[in-house]
C-alpha positions in Angstrom: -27.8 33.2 2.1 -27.1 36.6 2.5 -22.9 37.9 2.9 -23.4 38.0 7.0 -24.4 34.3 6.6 -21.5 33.3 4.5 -19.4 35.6 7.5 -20.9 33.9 10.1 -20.1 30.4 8.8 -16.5 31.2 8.1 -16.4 32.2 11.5 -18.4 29.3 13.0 -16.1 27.3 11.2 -12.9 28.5 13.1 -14.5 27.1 15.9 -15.5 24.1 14.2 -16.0 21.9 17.5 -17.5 24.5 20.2 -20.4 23.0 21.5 -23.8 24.8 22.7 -25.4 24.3 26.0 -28.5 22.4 26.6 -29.0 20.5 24.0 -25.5 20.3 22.9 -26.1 21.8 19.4 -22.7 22.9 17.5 -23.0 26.5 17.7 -19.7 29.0 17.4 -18.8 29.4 21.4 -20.8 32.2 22.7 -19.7 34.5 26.0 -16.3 34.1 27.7 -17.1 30.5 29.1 -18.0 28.7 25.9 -14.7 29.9 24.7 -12.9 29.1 27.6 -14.1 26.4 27.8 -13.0 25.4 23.9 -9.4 26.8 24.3 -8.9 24.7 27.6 -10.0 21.5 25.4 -7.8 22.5 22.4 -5.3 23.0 25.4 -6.1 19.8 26.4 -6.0 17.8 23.5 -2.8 19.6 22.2 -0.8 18.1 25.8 -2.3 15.3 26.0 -0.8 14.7 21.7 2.6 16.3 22.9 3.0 13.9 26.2 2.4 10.4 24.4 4.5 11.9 21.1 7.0 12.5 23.5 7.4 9.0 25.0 7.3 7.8 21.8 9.9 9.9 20.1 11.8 10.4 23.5 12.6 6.4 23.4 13.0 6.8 19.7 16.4 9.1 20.6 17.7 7.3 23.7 17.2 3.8 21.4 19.5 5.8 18.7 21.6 7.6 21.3 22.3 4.1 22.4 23.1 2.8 19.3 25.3 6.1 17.9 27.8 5.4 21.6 27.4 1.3 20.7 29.5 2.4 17.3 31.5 5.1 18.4 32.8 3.7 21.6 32.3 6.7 23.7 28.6 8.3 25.3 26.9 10.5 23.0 24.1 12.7 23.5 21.5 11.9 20.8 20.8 15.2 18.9 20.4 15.4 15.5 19.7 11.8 14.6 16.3 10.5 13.0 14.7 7.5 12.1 11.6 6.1 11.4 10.0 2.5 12.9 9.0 1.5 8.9 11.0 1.4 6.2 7.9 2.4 4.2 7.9 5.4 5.6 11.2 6.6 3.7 9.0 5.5 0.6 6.8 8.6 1.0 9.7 10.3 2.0 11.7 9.4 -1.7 8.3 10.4 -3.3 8.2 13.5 -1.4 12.0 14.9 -2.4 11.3 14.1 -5.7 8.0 16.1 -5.9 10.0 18.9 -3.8 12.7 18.6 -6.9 10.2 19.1 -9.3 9.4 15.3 -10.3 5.9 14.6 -8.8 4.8 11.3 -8.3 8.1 10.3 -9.3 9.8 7.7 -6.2 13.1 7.9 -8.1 14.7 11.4 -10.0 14.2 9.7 -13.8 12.2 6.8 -13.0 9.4 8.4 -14.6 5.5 8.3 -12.9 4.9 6.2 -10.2 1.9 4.3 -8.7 3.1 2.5 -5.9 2.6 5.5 -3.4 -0.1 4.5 -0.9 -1.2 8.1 -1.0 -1.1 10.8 -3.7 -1.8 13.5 -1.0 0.8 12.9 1.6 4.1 13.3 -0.4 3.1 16.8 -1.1 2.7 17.6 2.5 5.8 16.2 3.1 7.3 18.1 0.2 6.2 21.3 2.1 8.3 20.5 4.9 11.5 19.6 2.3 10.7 23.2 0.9 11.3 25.1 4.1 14.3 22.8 5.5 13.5 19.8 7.0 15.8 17.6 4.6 17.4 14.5 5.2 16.9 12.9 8.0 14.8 15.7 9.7 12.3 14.9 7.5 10.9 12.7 9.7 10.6 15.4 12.3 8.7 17.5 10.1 6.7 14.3 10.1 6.3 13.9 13.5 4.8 17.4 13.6 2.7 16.9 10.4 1.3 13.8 12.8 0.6 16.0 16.1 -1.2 18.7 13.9 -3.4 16.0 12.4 -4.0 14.3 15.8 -5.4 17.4 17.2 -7.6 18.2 14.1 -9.1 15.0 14.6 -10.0 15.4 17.9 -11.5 19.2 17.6 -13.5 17.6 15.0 -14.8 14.2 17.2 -15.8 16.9 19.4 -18.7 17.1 17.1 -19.7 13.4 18.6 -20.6 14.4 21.7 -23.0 17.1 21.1 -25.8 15.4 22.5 -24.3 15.0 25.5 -22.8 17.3 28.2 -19.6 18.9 27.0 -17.5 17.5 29.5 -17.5 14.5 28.1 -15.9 15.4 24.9 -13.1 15.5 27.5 -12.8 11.5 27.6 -11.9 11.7 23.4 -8.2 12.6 23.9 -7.1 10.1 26.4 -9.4 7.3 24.3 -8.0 8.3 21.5 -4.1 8.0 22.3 -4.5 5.4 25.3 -4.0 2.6 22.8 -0.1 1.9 22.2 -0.2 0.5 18.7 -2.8 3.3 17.3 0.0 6.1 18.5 2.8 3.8 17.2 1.4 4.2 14.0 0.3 8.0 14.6 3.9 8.8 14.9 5.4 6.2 12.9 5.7 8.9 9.6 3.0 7.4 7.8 -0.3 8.6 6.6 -2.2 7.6 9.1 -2.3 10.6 11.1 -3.3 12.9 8.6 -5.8 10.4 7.2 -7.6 10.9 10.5 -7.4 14.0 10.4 -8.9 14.8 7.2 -11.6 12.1 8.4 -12.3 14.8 11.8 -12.6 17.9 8.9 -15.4 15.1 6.8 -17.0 14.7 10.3 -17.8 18.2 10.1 -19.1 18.8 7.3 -21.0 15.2 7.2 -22.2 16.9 11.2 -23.1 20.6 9.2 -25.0 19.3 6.6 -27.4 16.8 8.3 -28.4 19.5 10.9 -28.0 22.3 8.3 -32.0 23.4 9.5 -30.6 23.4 13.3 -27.0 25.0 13.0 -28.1 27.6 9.7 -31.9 28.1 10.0 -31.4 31.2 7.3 -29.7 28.6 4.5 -32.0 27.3 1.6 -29.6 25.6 -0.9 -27.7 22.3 0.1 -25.0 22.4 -1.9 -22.5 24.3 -0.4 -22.6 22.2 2.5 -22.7 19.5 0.2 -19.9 20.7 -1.5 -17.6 20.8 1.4 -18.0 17.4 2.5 -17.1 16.2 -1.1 -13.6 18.3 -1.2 -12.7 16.6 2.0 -14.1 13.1 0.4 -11.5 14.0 -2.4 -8.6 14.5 0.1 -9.5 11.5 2.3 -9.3 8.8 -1.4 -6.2 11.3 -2.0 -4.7 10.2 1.0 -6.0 6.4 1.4 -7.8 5.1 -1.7 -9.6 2.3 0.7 -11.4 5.1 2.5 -14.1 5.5 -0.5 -16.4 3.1 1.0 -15.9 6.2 4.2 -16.9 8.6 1.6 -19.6 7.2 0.4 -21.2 6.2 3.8 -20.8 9.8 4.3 -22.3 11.3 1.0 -25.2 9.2 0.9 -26.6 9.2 4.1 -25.9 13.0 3.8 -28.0 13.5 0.7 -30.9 10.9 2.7 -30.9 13.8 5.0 -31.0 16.3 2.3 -33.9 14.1 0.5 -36.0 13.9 3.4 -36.1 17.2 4.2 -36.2 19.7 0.8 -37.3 16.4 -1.7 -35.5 14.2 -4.1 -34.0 17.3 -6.6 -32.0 18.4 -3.3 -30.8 15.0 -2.2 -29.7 14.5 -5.7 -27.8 17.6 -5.8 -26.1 17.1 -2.6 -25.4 13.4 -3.8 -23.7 14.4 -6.6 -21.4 17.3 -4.7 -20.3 15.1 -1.9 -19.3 12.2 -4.5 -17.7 13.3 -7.7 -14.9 14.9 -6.3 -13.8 11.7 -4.6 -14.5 10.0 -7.7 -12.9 12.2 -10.0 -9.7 11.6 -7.7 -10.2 7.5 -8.1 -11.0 8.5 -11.6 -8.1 10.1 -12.6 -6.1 8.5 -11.3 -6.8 5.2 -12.5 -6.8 7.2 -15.9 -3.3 8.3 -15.1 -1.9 4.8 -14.3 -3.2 3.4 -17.7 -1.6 5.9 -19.8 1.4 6.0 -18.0 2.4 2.4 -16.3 -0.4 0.3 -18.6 -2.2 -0.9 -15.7 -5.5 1.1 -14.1 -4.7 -0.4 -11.2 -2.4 1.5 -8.8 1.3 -0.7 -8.3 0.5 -1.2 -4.7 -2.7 -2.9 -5.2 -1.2 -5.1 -7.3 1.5 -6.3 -5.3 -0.2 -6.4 -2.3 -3.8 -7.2 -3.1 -4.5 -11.4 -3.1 -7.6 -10.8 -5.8 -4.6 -9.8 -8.2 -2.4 -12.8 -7.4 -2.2 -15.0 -11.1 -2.5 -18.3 -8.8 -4.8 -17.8 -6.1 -8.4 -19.0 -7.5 -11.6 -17.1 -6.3 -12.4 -19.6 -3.7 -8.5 -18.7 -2.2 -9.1 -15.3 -2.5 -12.2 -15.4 -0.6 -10.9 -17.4 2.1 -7.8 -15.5 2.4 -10.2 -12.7 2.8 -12.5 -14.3 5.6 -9.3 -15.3 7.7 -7.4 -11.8 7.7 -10.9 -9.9 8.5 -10.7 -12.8 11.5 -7.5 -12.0 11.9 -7.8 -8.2 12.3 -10.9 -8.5 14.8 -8.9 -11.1 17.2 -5.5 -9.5 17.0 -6.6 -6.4 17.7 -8.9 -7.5 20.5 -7.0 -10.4 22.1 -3.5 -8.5 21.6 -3.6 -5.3 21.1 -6.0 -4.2 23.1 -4.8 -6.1 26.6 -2.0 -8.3 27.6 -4.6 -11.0 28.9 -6.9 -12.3 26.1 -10.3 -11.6 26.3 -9.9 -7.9 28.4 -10.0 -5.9 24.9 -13.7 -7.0 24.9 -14.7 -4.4 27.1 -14.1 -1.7 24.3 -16.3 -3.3 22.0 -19.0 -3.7 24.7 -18.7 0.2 25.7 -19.0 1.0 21.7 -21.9 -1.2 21.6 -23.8 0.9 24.2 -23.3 3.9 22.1 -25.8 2.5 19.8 -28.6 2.8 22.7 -29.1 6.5 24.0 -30.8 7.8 20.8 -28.7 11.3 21.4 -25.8 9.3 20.9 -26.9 6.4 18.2 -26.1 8.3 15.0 -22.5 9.0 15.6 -21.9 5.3 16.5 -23.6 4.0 13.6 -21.5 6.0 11.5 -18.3 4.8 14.0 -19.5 1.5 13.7 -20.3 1.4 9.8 -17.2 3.5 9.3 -14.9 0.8 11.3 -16.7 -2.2 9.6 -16.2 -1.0 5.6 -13.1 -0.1 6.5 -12.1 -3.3 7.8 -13.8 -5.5 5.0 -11.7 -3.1 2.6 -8.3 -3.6 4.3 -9.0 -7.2 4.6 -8.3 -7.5 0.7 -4.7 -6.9 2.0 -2.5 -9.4 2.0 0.1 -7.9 4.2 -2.6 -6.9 6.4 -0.6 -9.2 9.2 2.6 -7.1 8.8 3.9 -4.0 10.3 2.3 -4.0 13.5 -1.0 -4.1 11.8 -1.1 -0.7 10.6 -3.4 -1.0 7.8 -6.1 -1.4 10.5 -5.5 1.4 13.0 -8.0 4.0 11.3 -10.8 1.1 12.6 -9.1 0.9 16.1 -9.5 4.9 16.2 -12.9 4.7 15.4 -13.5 1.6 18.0 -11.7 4.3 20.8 -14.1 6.8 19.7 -17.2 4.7 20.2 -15.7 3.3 23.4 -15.6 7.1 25.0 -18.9 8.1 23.6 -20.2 4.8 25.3 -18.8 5.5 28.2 -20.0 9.5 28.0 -23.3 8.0 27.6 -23.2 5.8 31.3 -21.6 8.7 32.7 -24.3 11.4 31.8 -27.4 10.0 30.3 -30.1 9.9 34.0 -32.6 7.1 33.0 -35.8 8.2 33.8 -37.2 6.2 36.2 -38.8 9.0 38.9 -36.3 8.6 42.3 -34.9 5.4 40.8 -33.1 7.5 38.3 -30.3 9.1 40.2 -29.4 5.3 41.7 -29.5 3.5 38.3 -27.6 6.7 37.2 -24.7 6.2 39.8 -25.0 2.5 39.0 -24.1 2.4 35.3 -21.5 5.4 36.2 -19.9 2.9 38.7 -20.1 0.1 35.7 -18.5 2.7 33.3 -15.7 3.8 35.6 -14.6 0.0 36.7 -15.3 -1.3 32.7 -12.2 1.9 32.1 -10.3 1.0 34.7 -10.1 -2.5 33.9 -9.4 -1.8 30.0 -6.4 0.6 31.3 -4.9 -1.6 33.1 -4.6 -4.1 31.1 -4.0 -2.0 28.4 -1.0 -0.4 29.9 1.7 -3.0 29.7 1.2 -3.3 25.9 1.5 0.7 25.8 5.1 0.0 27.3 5.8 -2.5 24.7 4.7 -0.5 22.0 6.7 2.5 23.0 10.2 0.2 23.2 8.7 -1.3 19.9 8.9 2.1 18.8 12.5 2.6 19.5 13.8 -0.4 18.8 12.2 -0.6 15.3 13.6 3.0 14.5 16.9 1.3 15.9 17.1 -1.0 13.5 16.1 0.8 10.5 18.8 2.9 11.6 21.3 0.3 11.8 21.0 -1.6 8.7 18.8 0.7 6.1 20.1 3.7 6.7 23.8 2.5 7.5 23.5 0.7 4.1 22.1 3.5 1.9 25.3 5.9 3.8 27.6 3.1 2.5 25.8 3.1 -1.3 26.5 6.4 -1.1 29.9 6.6 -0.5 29.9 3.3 -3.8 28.2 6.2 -5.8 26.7 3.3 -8.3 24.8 4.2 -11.5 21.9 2.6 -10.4 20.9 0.5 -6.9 18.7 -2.3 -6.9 16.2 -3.1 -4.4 13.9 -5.3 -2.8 12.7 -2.7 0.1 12.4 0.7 -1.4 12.5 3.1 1.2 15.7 3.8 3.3 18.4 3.0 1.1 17.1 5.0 -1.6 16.1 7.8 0.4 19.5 7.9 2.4 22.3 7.4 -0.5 20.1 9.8 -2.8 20.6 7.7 -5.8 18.5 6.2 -8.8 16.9 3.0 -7.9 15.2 0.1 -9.4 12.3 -1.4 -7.1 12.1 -5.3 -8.0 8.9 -5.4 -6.2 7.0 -3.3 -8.2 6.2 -0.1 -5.8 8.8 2.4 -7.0 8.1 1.6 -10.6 10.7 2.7 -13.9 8.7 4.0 -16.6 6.1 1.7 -18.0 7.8 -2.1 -17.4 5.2 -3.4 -15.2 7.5 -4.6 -12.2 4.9 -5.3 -9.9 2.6 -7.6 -12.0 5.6 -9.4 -13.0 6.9 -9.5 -9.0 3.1 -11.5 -8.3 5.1 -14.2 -11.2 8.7 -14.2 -9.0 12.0 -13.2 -9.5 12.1 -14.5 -13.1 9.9 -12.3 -15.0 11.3 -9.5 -12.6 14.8 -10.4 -14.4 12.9 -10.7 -17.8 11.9 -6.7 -17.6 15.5 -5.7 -15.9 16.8 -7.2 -19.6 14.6 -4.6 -21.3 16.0 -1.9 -19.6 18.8 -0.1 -21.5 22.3 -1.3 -20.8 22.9 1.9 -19.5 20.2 2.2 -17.2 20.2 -1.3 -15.8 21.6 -1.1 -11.9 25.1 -1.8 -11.4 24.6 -2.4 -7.8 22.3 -4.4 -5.4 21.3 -3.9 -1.8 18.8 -6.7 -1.3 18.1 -10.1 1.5 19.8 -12.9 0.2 17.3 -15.0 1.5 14.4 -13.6 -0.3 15.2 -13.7 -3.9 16.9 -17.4 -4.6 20.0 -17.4 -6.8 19.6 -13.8 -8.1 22.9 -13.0 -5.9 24.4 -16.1 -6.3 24.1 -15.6 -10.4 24.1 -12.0 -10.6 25.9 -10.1 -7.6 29.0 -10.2 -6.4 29.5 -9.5 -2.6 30.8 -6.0 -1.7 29.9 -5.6 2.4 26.9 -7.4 4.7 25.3 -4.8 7.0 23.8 -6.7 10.0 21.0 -5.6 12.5 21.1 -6.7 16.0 18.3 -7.2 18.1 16.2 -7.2 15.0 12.5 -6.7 15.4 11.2 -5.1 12.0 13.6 -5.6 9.2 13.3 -8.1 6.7 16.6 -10.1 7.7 19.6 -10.1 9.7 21.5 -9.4 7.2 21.6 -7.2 4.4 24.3 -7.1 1.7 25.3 -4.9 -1.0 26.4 -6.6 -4.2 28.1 -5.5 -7.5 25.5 -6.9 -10.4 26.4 -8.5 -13.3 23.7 -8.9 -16.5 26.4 -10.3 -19.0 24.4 -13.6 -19.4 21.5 -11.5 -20.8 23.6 -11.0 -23.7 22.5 -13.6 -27.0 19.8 -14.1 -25.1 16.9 -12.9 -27.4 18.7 -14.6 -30.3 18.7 -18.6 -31.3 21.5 -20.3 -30.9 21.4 -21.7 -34.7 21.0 -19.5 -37.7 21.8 -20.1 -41.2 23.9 -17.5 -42.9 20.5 -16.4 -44.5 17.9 -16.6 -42.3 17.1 -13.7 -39.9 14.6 -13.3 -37.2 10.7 -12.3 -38.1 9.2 -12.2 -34.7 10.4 -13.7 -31.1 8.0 -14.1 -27.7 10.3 -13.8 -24.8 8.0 -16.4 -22.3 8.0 -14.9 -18.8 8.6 -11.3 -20.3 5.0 -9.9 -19.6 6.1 -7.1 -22.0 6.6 -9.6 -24.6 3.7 -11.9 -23.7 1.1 -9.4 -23.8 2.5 -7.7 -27.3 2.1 -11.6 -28.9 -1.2 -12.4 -27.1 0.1 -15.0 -25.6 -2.4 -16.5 -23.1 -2.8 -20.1 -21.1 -5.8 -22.4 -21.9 -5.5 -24.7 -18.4 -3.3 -24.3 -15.2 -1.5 -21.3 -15.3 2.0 -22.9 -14.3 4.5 -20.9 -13.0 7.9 -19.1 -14.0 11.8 -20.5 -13.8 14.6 -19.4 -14.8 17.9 -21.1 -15.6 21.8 -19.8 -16.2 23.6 -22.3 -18.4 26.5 -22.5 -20.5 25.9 -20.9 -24.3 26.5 -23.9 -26.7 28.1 -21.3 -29.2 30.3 -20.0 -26.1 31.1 -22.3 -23.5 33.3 -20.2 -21.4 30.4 -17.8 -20.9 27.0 -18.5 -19.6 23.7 -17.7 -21.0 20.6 -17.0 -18.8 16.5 -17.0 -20.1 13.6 -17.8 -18.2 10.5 -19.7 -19.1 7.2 -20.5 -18.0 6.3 -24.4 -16.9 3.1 -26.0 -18.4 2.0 -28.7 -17.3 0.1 -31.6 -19.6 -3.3 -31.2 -21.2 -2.5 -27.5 -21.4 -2.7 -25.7 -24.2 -0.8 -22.0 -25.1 -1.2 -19.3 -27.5 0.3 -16.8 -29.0 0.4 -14.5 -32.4 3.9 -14.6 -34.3 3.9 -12.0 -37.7 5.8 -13.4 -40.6 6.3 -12.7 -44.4 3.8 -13.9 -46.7 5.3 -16.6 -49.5 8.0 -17.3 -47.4 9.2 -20.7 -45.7 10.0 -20.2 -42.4 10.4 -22.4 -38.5 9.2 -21.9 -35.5 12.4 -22.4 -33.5 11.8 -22.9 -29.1 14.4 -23.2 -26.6 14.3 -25.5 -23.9 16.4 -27.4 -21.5 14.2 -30.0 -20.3 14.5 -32.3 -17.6 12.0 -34.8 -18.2 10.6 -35.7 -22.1 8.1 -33.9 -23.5 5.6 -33.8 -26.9 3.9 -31.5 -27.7 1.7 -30.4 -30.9 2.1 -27.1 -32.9 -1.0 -25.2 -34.5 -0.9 -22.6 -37.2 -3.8 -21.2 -38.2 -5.3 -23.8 -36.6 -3.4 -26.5 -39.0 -1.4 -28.8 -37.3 1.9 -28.7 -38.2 3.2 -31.8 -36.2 4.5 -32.5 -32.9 7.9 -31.6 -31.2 10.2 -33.6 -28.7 11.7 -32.4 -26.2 14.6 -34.9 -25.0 16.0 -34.3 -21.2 19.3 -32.3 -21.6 21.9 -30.6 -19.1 22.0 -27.6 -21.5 20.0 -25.5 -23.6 18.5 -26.9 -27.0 16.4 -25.1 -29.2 14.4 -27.6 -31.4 12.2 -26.1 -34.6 9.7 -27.3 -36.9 8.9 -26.0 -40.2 5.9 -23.7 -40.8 4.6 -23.9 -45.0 4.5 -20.2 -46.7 0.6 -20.8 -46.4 0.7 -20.4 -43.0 2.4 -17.5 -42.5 1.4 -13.6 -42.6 1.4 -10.3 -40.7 -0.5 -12.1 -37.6 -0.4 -16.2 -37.3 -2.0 -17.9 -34.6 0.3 -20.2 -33.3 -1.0 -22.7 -30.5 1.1 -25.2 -28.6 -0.8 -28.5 -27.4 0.8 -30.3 -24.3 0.7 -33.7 -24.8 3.3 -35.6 -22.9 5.2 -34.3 -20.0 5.4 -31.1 -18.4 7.3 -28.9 -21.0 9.2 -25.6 -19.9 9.8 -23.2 -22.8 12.0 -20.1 -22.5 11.8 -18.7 -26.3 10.0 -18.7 -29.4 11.3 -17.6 -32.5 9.7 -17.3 -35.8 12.8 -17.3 -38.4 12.5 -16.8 -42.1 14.9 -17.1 -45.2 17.0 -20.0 -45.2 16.5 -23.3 -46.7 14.1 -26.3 -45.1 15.7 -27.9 -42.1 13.3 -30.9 -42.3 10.3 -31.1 -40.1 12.6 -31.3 -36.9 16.4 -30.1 -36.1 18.5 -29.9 -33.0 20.9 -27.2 -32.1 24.5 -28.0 -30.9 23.9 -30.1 -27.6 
């Protein structure tokens, strides 16, 4: 390719959507008409983004407007107030200040790396707009632009689906595209799903360059730079959602087919390769990344949020949690979403489905059609698919709109050839097109309504309780805030925070495998934490996490929402946190004056379990946790938590001792029912323990030979009788025998 070529593509590329006439080839616009006719779209397009933004964010200020006179008792003109509908948007938003700080991938200053971001990418354009002084709560206007800008590149770039058809009909892609109320709620809701799409209409481009490379560069011999394009914006669409790599490599491969078929296997090879290892090398590294840093390949999010990674679902509850929320994001989309009456939102899927007949039109809406389907089977693996207005599915629902316009491009221009019978068949399946729209509109148009006060109201009461809670935390100025929502209140008070859930992350203590377990093993890791570090304060719904507030927290203030349509309670509350009862935890109760500690597994402390080995021949059982007096201290209480086995299950572990010494296994327990169970060393049985019922803690021990013992024993415990629930084991060497069995102080 010789330097005008690589001119003339960089200039063909400003004009990455003008469209040819005739046969509708993508050619830079040529003469004063072409180009006229591409600024009117981009005109267009651009007013057509700004009108429905501004019905969105125009509610969005009279909702807080409202809200600002409700506290202030006087009318107030809303300027200079934000919010967001999500509370997960303020997640990107911590992630973003700390990467404009200097802390990348960071969700709180100190936290150290993070992997519950659902994107890598979009923090760091958020950042950008931190950098040049969108801060606080402006942020979210910056947002709100970042949105608009992606909208539009997106639909410059699906311009590039009509070009076998007459260009006016590349007209019909910005009103299909925003006519849908809960697609723009998310557009403009401050998430990633604007530019997502975006990056997904540059990838249409180069996908539409490099299978008609021959057409659009005729001078061009080597494939790769095409190639090579399409696989930078693969990298940035898995850098902004890692579920869009199915996307990427529908588009790579049939890509490099093209490739194949028309310079031979070496070409299609090479272009293979250039459109997927960038992508991959993003996956790749980053699942690197999270091992070395957090212990887990697997990014936080995914395994918090994925089913296949929850310890009790089996494969068979997996898979049919999978079948019923693919179900459930066909129907709720169609029979909700999409209409007010059930059975209306049909009509979009029948108009995509006629995209697949006109062979000018059949290759973009297989690749609409694939690209909608993979991206729904991936989402599907989601198990809070259901929540927040359906968001994860929207990219499909975009893809759905597009097909539904090219269909309806196709009735509206294609003339069957049938002689004089054309032009009437023509005007009938025009007529059939038009009434098909109009029907879909209007019964698409009350749920636009409601998804534009959903809009507000949402933002309302994120405002309300989120953000009026992390304005009081900051005025409390804590150490340290605990959370069960990151987002808001972190964002808002600007202080360090501990995620309970998993997604912020602190360091490598892996919160969110141990929040898939419940609040006990959560507690387990916030004991590892230094005393220093731990939070002194908790902003959290009481309902959600059992008796942590009623052990731990005391009650500082309750911030209510009214009207509440998104948050996760009516009320949340601010406590002051107390961990005293972690103190004597990780010690027994009942040492003699010589005998010290060799080795201890913590049971529910996934830190500790996975250090010792420790793994579960049988049912899994679950986690508790109990806070009872300490025998040695009755005025203070003493907390641990323990896993529950069930009989005919059988636990393992690896305790290291000192050779040639005696030594017990000591386990604490507070039963409520009896229990037996046998204890293996080495695979020697050493005898069987009883656990009696008790209304306290008793730690029971049995005495392991110096044979036995070394740098790495195999200890297994054999249920026999009962369900037994164990909270600590403790291998302690140096004193005299106890006997084959003692009891601590009742």
């Amino acid at each position: 390719m010789t330097w005008w070529d690589r001119l003339s593509l960089i200039r063909r590329h400003l004009f990455v959507a003008g469209l040819g006439r005739g046969t509708g080839a993508v050619t830079e616009p040529r003469g004063w008409k072409s180009r006229l006719e591409y600024g009117l779209y981009a005109l267009f397009a651009s007013l057509t983004i700004l009108y429905v933004a501004q019905l969105f964010f125009g509610a969005l200020r009279l909702q807080l407007g409202y809200a600002q006179s409700y506290a202030s008792g006087e009318l107030l003109t809303p300027t200079g107030i934000w919010s967001a509908p999500l509370d997960d948007v303020f997640i990107h938003f911590d992630f973003a200040r700390a990467t404009a700080r200097g802390y990348p991938f960071q969700w709180s200053e100190g936290n150290g790396y993070s992997s519950g971001g659902t994107s890598l990418l979009y923090p760091f354009v958020l950042a950008l707009g931190y950098w040049i002084g969108f801060r606080s709560l402006s942020l979210m206007l910056w947002a709100s632009l970042v949105a608009c800008v992606s909208c539009l590149g997106f639909l410059i770039g699906v311009r590039r689906l009509f070009s076998g058809l007459p260009k006016w009909t590349a007209w019909l892609a910005p009103p299909a595209f925003l006519c849908v109320g809960a697609l723009d709620w998310s557009l403009f809701s401050g998430m990633e799903v604007a530019l997502f799409l975006g990056l997904w209409g540059a990838a249409l481009v180069a996908w539409d360059d490099l299978m008609r490379a021959p057409e659009l560069y005729p001078t061009a011999t080597k494939a790769w730079p095409g190639a090579a394009r399409l696989g930078i914006c693969g990298a940035l669409l898995v850098a902004t959602r890692p579920e869009s790599a199915l996307i990427v490599a529908l588009f790579g491969c049939s890509a490099a087919y093209s490739v194949l078929k028309r310079q031979g296997r070496a070409s299609g090879l090479v272009a293979l390769v250039w459109c997927g290892v960038p992508a991959f090398c993003v996956l790749l590294g980053q699942a690197i990344t999270n091992k070395i840093l957090t212990g887990d390949s697997t990014a936080a999010g995914a395994l918090v949020k994925l089913e296949m990674h929850h310890p009790h679902l089996s494969r068979q509850q997996v898979w049919d949690a999978w079948v019923f929320h693919t179900k459930y994001q066909v129907l709720r989309i169609t029979h909700y979403h999409l209409s007010e009456q059930p059975g209306w939102g049909w009509i979009l899927w029948g108009l995509g489905a006629l995209a697949l007949v006109p062979q000018r039109t059949r290759k973009y809406a297989l690749l609409l059609w694939l690209s909608a389907a993979s991206w729904v089977l991936v989402v599907a693996l989601n198990g809070q698919v259901r929540w927040q207005n359906e968001r994860y599915t929207m990219p499909a629902l975009a893809w759905l709109l597009m097909l539904a316009a090219l269909g309806l491009g196709g009735l509206l221009s294609i003339v069957p050839a049938r002689a004089s019978r054309g032009v009437k068949l023509h005007l009938l399946q025009a007529a059939f097109g038009i009434l098909a729209a109009t029907l879909f509109i209007l019964n698409q148009l009350p749920r636009f309504r409601e998804q534009v006060w959903f809009f507000a109201r949402a933002s309302r009461n994120i405002r309300d309780q989120h953000l009026t809670a992390g304005s009081l935390l900051k005025q409390l100025r804590p150490r340290r805030v605990l959370v069960g929502d990151a987002g808001a209140l972190t964002y808002r008070s600007d202080l360090p925070g501990l995620d309970i859930i998993g997604l912020g992350g602190y360091h490598d203590l892996p919160f969110a495998r141990a929040s898939q377990w419940g609040v006990p093993a959560a507690l387990e890791l916030i004991e590892r934490m230094p005393v220093e570090d731990r939070p002194n304060a908790m902003a959290i719904y009481p309902s959600w996490w059992g008796t942590l507030p009623l052990w731990f927290g005391d009650a500082l203030a309750h911030i209510p929402v009214r009207g509440n349509v998104i948050c996760g309670g009516a009320d949340k509350v601010i406590y002051k946190a107390n961990w005293q009862s972690f103190d004597g935890s990780s010690q027994p109760l009942d040492l003699t004056a010589d005998e010290s500690v060799s080795d201890e597994l913590d049971l529910a402390d996934l830190v500790s379990e996975k250090q010792h080995r420790f793994a579960v021949e049988g049912a899994l059982g679950f986690v508790t946790m109990k806070l009872l007096p300490n025998p040695n201290d009755p005025d203070r209480d003493l907390w641990d938590a323990g896993r529950i086995v069930p009989q005919g299950t059988e636990t393992a572990f690896v305790l290291s001792g000192e050779p040639r010494r005696s030594g017990r296994l000591v386990v604490r327990a507070a039963q409520a029912t009896r229990s037996v169970l046998e204890v293996f060393a080495g695979g020697v049985s050493l005898g069987k323990i009883t656990l009696e019922p008790s209304d306290g803690w008793r730690e029971v021990s049995i005495q392991v030979p110096p044979a036995s013992l070394g740098p790495e024993v195999d200890f297994r415990l054999k249920q026999l009788e009962g369900e037994r629930i164990l909270y600590h084991v403790w291998l302690v060497q140096g004193g005299a025998p106890h006997g084959t069995q003692t009891l601590s102080k009742p």
